[in-house]
N, C-alpha and C positions, 0 to 999 in steps of 0.2 A: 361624560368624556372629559380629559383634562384637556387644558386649552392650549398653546402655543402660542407667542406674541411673537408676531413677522415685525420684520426692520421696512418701513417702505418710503423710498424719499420720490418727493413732487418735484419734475422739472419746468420750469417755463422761464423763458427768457419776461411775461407778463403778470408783474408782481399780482396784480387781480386775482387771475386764472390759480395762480402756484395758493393765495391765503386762502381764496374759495373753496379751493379743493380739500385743504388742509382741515380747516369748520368743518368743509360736509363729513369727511370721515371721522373726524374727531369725536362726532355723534355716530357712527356706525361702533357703536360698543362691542357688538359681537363679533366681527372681524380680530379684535384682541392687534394694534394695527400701534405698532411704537412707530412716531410720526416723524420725518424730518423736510426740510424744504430746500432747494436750493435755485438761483434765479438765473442760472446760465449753466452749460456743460459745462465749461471749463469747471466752476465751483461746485457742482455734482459730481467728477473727476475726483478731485481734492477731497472729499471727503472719504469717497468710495475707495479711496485708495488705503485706506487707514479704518476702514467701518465697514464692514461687510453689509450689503444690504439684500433684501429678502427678493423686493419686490420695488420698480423705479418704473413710476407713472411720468413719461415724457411726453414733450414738446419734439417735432421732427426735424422743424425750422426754427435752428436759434442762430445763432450769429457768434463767430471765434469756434464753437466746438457744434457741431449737430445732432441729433437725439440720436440719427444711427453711425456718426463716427464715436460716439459717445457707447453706445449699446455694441464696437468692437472693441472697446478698448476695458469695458467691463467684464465681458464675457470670458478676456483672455483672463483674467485674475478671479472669475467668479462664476463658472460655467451654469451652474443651476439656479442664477437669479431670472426673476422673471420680467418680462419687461412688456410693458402697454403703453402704444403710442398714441398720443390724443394730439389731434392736428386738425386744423382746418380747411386741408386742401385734399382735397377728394382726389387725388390721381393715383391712377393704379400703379405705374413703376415705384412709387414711393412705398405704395402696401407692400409689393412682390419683394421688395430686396429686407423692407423690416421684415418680412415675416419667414424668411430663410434661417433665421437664428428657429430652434428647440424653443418653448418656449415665451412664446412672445403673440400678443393682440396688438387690435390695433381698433381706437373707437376715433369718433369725427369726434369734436368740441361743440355740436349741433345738438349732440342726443343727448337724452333724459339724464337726471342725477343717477336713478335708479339702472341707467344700464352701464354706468362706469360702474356704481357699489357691485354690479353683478359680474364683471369681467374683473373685477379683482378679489372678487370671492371666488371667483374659479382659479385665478392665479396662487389664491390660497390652496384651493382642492390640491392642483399640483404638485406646492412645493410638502404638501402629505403627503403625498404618495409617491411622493422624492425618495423621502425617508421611510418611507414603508418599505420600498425594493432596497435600500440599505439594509436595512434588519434581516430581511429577508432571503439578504445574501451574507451576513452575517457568517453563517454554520460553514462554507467554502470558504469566508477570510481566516476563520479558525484553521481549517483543514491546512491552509498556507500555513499560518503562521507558525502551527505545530514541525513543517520540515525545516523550521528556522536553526542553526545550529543549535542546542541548548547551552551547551559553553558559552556562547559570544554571552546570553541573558545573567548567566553567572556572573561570567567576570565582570561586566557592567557592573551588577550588585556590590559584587566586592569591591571596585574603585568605587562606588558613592557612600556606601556602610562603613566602611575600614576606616574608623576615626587613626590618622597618621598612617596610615597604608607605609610599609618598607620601604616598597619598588612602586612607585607607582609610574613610571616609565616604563618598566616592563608590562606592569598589567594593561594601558595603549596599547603598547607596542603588540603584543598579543589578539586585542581587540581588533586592531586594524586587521592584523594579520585574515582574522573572519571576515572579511568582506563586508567591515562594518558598511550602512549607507550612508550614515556621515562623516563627515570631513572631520578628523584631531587636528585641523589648521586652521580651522575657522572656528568663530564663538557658536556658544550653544546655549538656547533659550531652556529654563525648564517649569514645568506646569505639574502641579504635586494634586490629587484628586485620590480623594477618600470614598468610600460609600456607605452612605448614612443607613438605608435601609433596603431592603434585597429585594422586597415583596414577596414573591411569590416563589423565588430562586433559591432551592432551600441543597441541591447539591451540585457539588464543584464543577461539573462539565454547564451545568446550565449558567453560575456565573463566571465561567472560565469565557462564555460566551457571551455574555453581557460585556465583559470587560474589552473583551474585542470590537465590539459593536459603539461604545463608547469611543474604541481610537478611530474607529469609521466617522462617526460623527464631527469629530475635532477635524480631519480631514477633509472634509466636506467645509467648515467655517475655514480651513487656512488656502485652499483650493489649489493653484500653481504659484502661491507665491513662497512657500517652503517647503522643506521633507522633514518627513516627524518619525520620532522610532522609539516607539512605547515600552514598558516594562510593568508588568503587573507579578506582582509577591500570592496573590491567591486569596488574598485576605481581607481584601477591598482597598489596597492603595495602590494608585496608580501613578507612576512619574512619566511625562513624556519630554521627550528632548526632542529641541525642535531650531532645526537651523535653516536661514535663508536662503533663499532658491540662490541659484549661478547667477541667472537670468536678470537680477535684481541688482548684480553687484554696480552697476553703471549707472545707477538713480543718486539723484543728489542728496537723498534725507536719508541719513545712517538706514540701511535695512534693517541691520538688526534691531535697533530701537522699534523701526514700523512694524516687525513681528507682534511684538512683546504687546504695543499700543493696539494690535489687531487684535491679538488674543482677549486680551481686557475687554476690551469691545466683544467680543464673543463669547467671553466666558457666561453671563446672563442665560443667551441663547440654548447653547453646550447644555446648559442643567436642565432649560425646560426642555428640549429633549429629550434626553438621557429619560426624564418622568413622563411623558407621552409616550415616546414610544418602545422604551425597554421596561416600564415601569417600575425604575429604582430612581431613590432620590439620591445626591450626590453633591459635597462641597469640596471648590477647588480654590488654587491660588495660583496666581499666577508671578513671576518675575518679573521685576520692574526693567530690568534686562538682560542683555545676553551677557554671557561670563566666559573666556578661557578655557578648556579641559582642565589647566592646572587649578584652577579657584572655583570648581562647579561643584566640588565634594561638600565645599564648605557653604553653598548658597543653596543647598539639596538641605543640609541639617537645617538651614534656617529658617527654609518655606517650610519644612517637615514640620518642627516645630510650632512657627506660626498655627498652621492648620490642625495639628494633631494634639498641641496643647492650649495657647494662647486661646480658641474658638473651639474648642474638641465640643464645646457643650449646644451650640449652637448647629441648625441643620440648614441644608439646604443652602448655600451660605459662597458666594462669589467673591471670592477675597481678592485685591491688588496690592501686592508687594510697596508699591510706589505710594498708595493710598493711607496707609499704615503708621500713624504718628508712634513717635518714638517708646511712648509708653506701653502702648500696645506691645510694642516689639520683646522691650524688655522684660515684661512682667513676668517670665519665667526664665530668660535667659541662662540663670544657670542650673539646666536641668543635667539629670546624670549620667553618666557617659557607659552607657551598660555596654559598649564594647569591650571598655576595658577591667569591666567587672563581670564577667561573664558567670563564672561562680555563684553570682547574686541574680540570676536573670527574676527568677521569681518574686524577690521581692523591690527587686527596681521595676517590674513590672504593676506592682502592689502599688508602689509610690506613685508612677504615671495615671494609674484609674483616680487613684485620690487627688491629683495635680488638675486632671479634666474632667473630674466630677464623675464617673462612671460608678456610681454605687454599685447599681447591680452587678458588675463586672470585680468592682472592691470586694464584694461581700461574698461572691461564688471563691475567688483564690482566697482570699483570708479563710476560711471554714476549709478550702482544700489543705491549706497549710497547719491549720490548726489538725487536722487530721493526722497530717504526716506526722506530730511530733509525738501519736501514741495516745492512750486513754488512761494514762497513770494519776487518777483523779486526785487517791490520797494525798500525796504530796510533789512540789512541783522539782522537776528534774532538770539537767544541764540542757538538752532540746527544748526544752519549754522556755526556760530563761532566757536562751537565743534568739527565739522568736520573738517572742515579748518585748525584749529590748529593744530589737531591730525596730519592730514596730512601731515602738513610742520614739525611735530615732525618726521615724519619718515623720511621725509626730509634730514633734519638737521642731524639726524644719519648716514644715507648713505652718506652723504658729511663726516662727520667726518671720518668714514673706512676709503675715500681716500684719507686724507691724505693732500688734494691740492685740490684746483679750478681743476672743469674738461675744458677740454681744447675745444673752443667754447662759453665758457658758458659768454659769454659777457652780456647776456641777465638776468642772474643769479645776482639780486640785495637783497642780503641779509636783507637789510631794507625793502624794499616794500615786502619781503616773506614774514617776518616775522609781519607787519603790515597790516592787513586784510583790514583798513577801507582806503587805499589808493588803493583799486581797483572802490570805487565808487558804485557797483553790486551784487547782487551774482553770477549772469552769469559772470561778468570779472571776478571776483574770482576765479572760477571756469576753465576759460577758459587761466587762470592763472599758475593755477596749473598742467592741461594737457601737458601745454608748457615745465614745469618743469619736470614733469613726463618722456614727449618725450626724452629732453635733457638728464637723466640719464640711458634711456634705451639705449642710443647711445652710453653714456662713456661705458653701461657695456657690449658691441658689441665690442666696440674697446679693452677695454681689451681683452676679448676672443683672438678678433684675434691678438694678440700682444704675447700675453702669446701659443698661436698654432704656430705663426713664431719662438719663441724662441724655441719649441720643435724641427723643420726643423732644425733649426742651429746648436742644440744637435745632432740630428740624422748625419748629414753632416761633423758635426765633428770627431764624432765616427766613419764614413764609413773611414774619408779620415787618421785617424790615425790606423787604425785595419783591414786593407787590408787582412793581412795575417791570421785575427782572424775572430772568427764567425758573422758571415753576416748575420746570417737568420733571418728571418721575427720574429721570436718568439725572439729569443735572444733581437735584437733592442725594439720590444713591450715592453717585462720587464723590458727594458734599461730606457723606458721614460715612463712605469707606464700602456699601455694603450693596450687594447688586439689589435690582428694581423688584426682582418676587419675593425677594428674603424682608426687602424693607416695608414692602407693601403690607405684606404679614403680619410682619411686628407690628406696625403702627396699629394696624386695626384691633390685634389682640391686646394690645397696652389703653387703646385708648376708646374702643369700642364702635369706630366710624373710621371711614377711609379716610387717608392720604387729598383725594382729590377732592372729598365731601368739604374738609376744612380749610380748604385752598378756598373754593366758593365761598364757604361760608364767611372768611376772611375778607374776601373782596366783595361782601355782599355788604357787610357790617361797615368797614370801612368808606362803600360807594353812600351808603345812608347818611356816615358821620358828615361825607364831604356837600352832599347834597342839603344838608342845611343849612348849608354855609351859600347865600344868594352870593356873594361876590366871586365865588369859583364858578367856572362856568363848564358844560357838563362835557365838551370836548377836551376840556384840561383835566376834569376828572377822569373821561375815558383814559387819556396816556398816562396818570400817577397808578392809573391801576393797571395795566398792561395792555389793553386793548388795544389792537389793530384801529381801530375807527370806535368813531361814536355809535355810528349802526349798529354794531355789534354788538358796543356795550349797550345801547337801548333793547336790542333783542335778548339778552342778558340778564337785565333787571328785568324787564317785563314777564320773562319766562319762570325767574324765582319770586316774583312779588304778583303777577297779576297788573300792574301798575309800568307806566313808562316811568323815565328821570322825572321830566318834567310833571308828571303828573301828581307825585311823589312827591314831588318839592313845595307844588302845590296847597299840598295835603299838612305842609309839615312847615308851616311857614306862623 
């Protein structure tokens, strides 16, 4: 069964209570439990407001905000988070009014470790089966969405597509006229979502349905604080526009920004979903913010881009607009504007497989094309020539990006590419250019993986300079751009051990260096290396060495 990682933050106004909690689950591995803390409502508030969370283990009685003024002011922005109160005051009006919320336990702070781990393993069961009756109601949100005018989805298409649109105040103006549900007066956020692989969804009503069930899902993370209104082409790419509630317009911290920083925040979530329980995997991107109707055509090509070429090679894949260094951005920027070469769709289509490394996708239209121009073996004709040139034009441009001869490319004779009638054939022509073809799909493998080692050497850096600073899996993700199950993946496939394994092992190596050093003393060692308390770190080293500090030091003296 694939797993799902719930969001769940500890509240307690008693810094003890809120670290304690946080260890013990931190060892409950099979929960799959992304951790957060916070030491008051108000600053559980604050964060939730901008972080969707799964599941928030509170405190009943805290002081400024209370765990159930706190659990209403949640629920109105996040209906199906789960909530369990841990309190030390036994009194029942306290149980009756938390427990009115859908939803929601309530344990003392008296009882066993193991019956907290077991009321939030149930809090898990639920928010599955959240999502199970989502899916499940799936097949009647299609049935809706199909009486949606089909014009309004059109013209959409055509204001985001139509590189230089004529009219594009008429095509609004139009738009409105359908009863669009968003507002052409307000900005509008947009979230661009590809589908890597289908599974098991092999015709168009099954994922005609799937793609509906994905905008159920996004709806579910954005909850009442915006309206979203989807668009899917059939093909696996989906754009959603997504604008601010009303409701929100009176809050002091731009809304629209707080979208944009939620979705970010939930795009992680979105994908493991989407693979638990529609069983298709899926990478998205999201806008770093909202944009105008007039300038959303142009931040539509640029997410598109990012996702469809800049990473086409790469799966499963959580991208942030905002995230995104310069070079990244660029590195294809001037790809081809096949709007307004329509005449040429096929073989601008030819050029974007070899742009995002799609061989198998290169190799099916090259051999279709190669078809179209006829079987006139003897000698080669004006349709052959055309093709051939075009070809080597695309060529020629993919070698100019690099910059340099790819490395290999011995084979790579810039005269006989560019001279057709020194193949003799049009089968050698042909079988010419495949050679060429191979050869670029190979440099653009080795980039990847060159450009994935350098991320490893980022992350390796960071661990071995920031010991004592935030380690966690989210933190590092943002650090190098790329959400927490794509990065986990990588590392372990690049480097053959987890993410978390070389974290320890880093602070294990490091805790030895310091511990031979008698003039450090082992509580200045606990905080160079991150640790809450010394206890900690003693339980710590003991449980990787067998050995306390002191015993170690001992040893090593």
């Amino acid at each position: 069964m694939l797993s799902t990682m719930y969001k769940m933050l500890i509240v307690d106004d008693e810094r003890a209570i809120v670290n304690g909690l946080f260890r013990l689950f931190e060892e409950e591995s099979e929960l799959q439990l992304d951790l957060f803390r916070a030491y008051s409502g108000v600053e559980a508030y604050e964060l939730i407001r901008t972080q969707p969370m799964d599941i928030v283990l509170s405190d009943i009685r805290m002081p400024g905000m209370t765990g159930l003024e706190l659990q209403k002011k949640v629920k109105e922005l996040w209906p199906g988070c789960q909530f369990i109160f841990l309190t030390g005051f036994d009194e029942f009006h306290y149980v009756q009014e938390a427990l009115r919320n859908e939803g929601t336990d309530y344990i003392l702070k008296t009882e066993e470790d193991s019956t907290i781990v077991l009321s939030v393993g149930k809090a898990v069961e639920r928010l599955n089966k959240q999502l199970e009756i989502h899916i499940s109601m799936a097949e009647a949100a299609l049935k809706l969405k199909q009486a949606l005018p089909i014009l309004q989805k059109e013209l959409l298409w055509e204001f985001l597509q139509e590189e230089g649109a004529y009219n594009d105040s008429r095509l609004l103006r139009q738009i409105q006229e359908l009863d669009f549900p968003l507002s052409l007066d307000r900005e509008v956020l947009l979230m661009v979502a590809r589908v890597d692989e289908w599974g098991n969804k092999t015709n168009t009503s099954d994922r005609m349905l799937m793609l509906y069930a994905m905008t159920n899902i996004v709806k579910e993370y954005l909850g009442s604080t915006a309206e979203l209104y989807p668009l899917a082409n059939g093909q696996g790419e989906v754009v959603w526009l997504i604008q601010d509630s009303q409701m929100l317009a009176a809050e002091t911290v731009s809304s629209s920004k707080r979208i944009a920083l939620l979705m970010n925040n939930a795009s992680e979530s979105i994908l493991e979903a989407c693979k638990r329980y529609l069983g298709i995997t899926i990478s998205l991107i999201v806008a770093s913010e909202a944009v105008s109707w007039e300038t959303c055509r142009v931040k539509f090509n640029r997410l598109r881009r990012l996702l469809f070429v800049n990473h086409a090679m790469r799966r499963e894949l959580a991208l942030s607009e905002a995230n995104l260094t310069k070079a990244e951005e660029g590195l294809h920027a001037e790809s081809p504007d096949t709007s307004a070469q329509r005449q040429q769709r096929k073989m601008l289509l030819l050029d974007t497989y070899l742009e995002t490394g799609q061989r198998e996708a290169f190799n099916e239209l090259f051999y279709e094309l190669v078809r179209l121009t006829g079987e006139n073996e003897a000698e080669i004709d004006v349709v052959q020539m055309h093709l051939y040139y075009g070809i080597v034009t695309l060529f020629l441009s993919y070698l100019h990006q690099l910059g340099q001869p790819p490395k290999g490319g011995s084979q790579l004779d810039i005269r006989r590419l560019t001279h057709m009638e020194q193949h003799g054939s049009w089968a050698g022509a042909v079988q010419y250019l495949q050679g060429i073809a191979d050869l670029l799909f190979s440099v653009k493998n080795d980039d990847l993986d060159e450009r994935d080692r350098e991320v490893i050497r980022k992350i390796k850096r960071y661990v071995e300079q920031n010991l004592a600073g935030d380690l966690s899996l989210t933190h590092i993700a943002d650090l190098v751009g790329f959400n927490r199950s794509y990065l986990s993946r990588l590392y372990k496939q690049k480097t053959g051990e987890g993410l978390s394994e070389y974290i320890l092992d880093m602070r294990l190596k490091k805790a030895k260096e310091l511990l031979r050093q008698p003039a450090i003393k082992i509580h200045e060692i606990s905080e160079a290396l991150g640790f809450e308390s010394a206890a900690y770190f003693t339980r710590f080293f003991k449980k990787m060495t067998n050995l306390t500090p002191t015993e170690f030091r001992e040893l090593n003296q």
